[in-house]
Backbone atoms as SQL, in Angstrom:
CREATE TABLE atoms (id INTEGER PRIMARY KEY, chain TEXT, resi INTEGER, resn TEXT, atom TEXT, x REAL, y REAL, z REAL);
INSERT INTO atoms VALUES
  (1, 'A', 1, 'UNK', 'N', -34.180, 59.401, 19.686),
  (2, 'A', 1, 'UNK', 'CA', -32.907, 59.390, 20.372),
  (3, 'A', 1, 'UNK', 'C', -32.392, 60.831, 20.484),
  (4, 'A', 2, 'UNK', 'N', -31.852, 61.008, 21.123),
  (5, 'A', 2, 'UNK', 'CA', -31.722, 62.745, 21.955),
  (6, 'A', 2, 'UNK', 'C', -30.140, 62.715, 21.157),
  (7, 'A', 3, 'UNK', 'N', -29.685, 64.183, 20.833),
  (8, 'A', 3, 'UNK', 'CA', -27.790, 63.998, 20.365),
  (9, 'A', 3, 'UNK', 'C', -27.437, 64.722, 21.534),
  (10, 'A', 4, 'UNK', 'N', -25.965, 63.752, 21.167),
  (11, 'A', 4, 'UNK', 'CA', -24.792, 64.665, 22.765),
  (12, 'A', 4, 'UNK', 'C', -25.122, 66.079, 22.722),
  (13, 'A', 5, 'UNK', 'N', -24.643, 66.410, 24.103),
  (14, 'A', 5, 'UNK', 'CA', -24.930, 67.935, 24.550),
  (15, 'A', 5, 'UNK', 'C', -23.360, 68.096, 24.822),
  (16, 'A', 6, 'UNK', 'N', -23.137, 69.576, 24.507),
  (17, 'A', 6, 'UNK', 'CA', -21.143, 69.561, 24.912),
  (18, 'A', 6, 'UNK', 'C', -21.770, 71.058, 25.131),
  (19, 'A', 7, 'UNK', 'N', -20.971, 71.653, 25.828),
  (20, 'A', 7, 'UNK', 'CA', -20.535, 73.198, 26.580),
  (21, 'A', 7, 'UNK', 'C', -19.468, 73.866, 25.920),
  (22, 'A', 8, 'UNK', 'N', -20.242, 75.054, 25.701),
  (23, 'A', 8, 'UNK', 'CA', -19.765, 76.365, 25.100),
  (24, 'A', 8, 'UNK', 'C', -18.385, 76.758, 25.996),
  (25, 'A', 9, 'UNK', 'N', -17.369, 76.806, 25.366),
  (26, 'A', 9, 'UNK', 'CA', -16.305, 77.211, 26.138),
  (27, 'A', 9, 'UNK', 'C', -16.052, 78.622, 26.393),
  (28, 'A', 10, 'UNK', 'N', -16.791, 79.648, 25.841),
  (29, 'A', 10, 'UNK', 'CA', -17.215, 80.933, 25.738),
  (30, 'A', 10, 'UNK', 'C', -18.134, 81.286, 26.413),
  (31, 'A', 11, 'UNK', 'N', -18.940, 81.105, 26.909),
  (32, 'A', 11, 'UNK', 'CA', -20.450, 81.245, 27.861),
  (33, 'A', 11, 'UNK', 'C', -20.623, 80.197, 28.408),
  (34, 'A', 12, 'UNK', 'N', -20.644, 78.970, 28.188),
  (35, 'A', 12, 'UNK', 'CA', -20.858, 78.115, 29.293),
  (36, 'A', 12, 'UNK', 'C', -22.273, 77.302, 28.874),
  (37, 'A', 13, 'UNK', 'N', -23.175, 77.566, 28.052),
  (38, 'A', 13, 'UNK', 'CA', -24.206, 77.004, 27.301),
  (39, 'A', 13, 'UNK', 'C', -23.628, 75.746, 26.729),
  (40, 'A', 14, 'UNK', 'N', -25.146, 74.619, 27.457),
  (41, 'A', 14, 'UNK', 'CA', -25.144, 73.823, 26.964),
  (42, 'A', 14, 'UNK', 'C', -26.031, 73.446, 25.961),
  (43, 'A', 15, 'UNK', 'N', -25.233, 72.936, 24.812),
  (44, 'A', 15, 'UNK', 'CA', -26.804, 72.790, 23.533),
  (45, 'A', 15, 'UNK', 'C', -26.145, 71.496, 22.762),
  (46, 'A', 16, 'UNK', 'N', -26.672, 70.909, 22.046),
  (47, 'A', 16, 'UNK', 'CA', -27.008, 69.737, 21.321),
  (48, 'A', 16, 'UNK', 'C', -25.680, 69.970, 20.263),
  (49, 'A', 17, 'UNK', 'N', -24.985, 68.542, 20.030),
  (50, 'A', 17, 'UNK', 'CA', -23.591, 68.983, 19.227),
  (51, 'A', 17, 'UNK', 'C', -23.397, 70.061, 17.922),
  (52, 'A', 18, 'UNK', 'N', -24.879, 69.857, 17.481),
  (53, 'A', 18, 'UNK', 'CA', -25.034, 70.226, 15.739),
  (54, 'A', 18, 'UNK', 'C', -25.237, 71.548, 16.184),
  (55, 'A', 19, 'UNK', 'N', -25.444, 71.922, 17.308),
  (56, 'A', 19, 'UNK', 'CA', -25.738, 73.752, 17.418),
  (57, 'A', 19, 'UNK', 'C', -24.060, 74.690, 17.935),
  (58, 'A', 20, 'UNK', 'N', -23.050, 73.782, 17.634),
  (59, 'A', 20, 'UNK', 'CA', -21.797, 74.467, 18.699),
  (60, 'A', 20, 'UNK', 'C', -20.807, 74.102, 17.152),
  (61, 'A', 21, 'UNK', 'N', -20.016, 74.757, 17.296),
  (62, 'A', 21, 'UNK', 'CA', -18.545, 74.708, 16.371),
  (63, 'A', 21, 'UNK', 'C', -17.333, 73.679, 17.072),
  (64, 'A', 22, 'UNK', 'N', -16.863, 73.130, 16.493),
  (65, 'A', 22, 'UNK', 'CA', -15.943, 71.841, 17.180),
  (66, 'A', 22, 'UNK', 'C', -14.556, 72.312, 16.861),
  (67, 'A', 23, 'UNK', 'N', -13.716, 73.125, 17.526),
  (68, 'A', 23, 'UNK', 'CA', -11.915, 73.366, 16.912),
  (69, 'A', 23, 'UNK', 'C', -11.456, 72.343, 17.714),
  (70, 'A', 24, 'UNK', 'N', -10.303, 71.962, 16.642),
  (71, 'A', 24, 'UNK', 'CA', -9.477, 71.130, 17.534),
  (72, 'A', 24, 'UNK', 'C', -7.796, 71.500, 17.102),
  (73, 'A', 25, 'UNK', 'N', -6.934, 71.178, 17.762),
  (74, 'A', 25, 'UNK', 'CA', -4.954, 71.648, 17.089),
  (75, 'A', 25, 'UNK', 'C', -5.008, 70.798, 16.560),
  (76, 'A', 26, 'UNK', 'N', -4.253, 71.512, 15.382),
  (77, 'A', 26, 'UNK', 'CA', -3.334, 70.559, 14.050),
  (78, 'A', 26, 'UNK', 'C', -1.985, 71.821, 13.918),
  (79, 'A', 27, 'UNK', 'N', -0.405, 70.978, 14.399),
  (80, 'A', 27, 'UNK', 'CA', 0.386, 71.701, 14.419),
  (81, 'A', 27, 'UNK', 'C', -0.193, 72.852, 14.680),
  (82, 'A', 28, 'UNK', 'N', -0.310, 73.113, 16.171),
  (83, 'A', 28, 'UNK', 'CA', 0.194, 73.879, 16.736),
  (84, 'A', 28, 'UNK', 'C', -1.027, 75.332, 16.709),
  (85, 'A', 29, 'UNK', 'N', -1.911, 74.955, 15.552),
  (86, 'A', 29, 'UNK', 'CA', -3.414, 76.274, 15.552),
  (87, 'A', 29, 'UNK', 'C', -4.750, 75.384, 15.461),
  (88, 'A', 30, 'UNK', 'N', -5.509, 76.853, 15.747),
  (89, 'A', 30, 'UNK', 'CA', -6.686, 75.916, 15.931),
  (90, 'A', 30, 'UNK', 'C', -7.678, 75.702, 14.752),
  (91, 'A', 31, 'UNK', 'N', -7.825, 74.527, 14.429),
  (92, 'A', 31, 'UNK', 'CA', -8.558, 73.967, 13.036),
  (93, 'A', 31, 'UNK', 'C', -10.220, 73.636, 13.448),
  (94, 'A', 32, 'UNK', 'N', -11.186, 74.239, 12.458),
  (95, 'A', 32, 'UNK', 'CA', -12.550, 74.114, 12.951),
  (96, 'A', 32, 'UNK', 'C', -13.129, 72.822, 11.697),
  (97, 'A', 33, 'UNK', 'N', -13.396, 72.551, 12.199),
  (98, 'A', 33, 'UNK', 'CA', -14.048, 71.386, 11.792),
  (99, 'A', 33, 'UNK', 'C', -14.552, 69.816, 12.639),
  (100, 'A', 34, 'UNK', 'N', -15.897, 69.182, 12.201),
  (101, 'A', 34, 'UNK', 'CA', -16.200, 67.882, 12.971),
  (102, 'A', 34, 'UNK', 'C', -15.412, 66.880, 13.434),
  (103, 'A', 35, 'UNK', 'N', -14.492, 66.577, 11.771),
  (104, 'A', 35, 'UNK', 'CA', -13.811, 65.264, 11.931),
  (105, 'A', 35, 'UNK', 'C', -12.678, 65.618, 11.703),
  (106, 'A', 36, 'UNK', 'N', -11.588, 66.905, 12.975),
  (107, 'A', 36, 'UNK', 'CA', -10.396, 66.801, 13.022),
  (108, 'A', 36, 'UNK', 'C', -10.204, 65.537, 14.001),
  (109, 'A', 37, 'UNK', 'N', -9.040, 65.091, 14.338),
  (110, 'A', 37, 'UNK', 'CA', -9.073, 64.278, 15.124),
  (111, 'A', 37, 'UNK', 'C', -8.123, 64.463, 16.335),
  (112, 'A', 38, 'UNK', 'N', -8.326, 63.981, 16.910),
  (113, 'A', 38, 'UNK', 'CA', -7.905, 64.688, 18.730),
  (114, 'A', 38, 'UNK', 'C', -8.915, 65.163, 19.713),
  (115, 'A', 39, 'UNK', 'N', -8.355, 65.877, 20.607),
  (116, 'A', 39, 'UNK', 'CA', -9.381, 66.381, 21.459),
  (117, 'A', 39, 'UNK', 'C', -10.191, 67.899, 20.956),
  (118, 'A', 40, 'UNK', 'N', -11.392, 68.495, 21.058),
  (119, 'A', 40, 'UNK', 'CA', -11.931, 69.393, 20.820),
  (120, 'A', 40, 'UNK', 'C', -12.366, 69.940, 22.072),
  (121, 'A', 41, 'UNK', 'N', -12.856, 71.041, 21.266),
  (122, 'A', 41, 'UNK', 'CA', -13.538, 71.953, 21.954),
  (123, 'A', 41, 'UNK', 'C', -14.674, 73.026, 21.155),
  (124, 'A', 42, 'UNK', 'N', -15.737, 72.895, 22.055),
  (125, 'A', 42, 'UNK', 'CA', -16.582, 73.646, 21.367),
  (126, 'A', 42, 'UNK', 'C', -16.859, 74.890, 21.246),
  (127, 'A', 43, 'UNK', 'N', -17.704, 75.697, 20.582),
  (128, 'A', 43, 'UNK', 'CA', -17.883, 77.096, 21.324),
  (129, 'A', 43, 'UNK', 'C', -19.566, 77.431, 20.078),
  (130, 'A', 44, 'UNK', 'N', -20.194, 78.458, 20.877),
  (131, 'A', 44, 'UNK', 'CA', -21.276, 78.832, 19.845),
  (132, 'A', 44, 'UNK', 'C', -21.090, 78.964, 18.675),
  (133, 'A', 45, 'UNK', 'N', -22.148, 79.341, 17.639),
  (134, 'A', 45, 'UNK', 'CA', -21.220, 80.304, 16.716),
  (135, 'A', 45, 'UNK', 'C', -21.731, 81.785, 16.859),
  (136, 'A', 46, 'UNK', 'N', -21.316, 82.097, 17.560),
  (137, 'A', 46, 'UNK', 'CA', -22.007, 83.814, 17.953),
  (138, 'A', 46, 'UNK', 'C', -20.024, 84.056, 18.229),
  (139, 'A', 47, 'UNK', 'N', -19.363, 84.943, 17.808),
  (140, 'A', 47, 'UNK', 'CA', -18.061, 85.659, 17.702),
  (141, 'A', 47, 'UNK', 'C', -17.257, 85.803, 19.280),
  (142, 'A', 48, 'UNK', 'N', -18.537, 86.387, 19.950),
  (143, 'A', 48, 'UNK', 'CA', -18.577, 86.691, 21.087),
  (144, 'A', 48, 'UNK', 'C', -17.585, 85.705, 22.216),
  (145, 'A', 49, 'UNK', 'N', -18.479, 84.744, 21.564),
  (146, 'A', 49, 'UNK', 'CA', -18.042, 83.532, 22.389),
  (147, 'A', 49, 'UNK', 'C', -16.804, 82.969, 21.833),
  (148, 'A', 50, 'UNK', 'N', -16.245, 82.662, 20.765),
  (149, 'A', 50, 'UNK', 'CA', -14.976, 82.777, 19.981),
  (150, 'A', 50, 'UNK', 'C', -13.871, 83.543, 20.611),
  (151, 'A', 51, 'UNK', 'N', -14.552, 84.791, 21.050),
  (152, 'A', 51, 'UNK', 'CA', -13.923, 85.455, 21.290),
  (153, 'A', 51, 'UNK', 'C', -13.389, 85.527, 23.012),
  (154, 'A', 52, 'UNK', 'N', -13.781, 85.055, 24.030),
  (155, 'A', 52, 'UNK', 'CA', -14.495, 85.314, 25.228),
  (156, 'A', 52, 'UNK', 'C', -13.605, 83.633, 25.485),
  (157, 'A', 53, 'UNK', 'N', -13.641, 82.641, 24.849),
  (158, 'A', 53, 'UNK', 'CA', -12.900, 81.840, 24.998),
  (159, 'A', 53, 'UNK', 'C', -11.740, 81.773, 24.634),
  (160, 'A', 54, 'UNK', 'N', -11.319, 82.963, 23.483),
  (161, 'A', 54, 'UNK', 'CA', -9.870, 82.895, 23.476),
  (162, 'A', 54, 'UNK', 'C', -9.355, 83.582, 24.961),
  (163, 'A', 55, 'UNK', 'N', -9.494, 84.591, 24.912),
  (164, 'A', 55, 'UNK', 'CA', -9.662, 85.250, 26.115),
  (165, 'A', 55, 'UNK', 'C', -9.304, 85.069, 27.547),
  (166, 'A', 56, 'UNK', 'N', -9.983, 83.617, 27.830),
  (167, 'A', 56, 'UNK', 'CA', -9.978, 83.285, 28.683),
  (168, 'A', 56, 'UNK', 'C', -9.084, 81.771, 29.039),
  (169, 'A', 57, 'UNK', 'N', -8.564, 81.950, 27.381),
  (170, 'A', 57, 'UNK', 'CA', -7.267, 80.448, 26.971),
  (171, 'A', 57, 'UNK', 'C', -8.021, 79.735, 27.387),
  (172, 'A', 58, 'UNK', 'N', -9.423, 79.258, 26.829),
  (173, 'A', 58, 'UNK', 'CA', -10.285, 77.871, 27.528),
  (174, 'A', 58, 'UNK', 'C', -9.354, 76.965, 26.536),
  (175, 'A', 59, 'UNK', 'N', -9.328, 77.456, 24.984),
  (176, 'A', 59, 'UNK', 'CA', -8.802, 76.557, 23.761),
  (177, 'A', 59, 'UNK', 'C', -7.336, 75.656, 24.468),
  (178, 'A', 60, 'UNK', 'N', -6.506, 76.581, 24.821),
  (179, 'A', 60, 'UNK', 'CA', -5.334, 75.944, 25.468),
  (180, 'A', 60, 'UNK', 'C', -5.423, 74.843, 26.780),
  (181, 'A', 61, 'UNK', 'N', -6.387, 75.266, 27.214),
  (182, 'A', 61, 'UNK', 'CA', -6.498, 74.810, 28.703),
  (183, 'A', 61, 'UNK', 'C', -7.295, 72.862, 28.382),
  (184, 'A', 62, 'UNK', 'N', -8.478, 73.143, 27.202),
  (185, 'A', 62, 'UNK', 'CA', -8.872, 72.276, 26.903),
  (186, 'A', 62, 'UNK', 'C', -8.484, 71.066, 26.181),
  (187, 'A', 63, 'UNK', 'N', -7.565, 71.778, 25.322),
  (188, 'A', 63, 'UNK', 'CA', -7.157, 70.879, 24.093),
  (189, 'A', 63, 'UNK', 'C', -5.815, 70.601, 24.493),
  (190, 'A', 64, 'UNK', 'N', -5.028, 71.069, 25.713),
  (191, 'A', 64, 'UNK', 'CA', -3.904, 70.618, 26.176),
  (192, 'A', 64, 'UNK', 'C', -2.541, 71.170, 25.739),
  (193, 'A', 65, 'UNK', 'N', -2.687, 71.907, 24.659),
  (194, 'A', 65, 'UNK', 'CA', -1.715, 72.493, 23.809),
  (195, 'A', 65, 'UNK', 'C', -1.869, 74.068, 23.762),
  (196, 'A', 66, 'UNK', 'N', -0.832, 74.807, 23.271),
  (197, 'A', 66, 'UNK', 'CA', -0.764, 75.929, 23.059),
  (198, 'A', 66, 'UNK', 'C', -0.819, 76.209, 21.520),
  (199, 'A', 67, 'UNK', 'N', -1.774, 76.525, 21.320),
  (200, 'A', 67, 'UNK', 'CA', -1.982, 77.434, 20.154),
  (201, 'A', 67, 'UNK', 'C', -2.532, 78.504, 19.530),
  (202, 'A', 68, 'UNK', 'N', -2.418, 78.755, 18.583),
  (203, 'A', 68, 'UNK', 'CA', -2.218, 80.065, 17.626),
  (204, 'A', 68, 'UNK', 'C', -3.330, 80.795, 17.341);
């Protein structure tokens, strides 16, 4: 059985869930972990891309909220 594929919000790479970092808001910042609950968003773990998606407010745009 193949695992979900989700997109790098930093580059745009698509890869298999267990290869991407999952943040999601809790009051108001962004919390990294699998089983926050709400909407997420992924990103590599290369900085770059951390970085490149703040950047570009994918986090805000995705997760619907403004945060920290």
């Amino acid at each position: 059985m193949s695992s979900p594929q989700r997109t790098c919000a930093g580059c745009g790479r698509k890869a298999p869930q267990q290869e991407l970092i999952r943040f999601a808001a809790r009051d108001g910042r962004l919390v990294a972990g699998r089983t926050e609950p709400g909407r997420g968003v992924y990103t590599c773990r290369r900085l770059a891309c951390f970085e490149r998606a703040s950047a570009r407010r994918a986090f805000n745009r995705v997760l619907r909220h403004t945060v920290q």
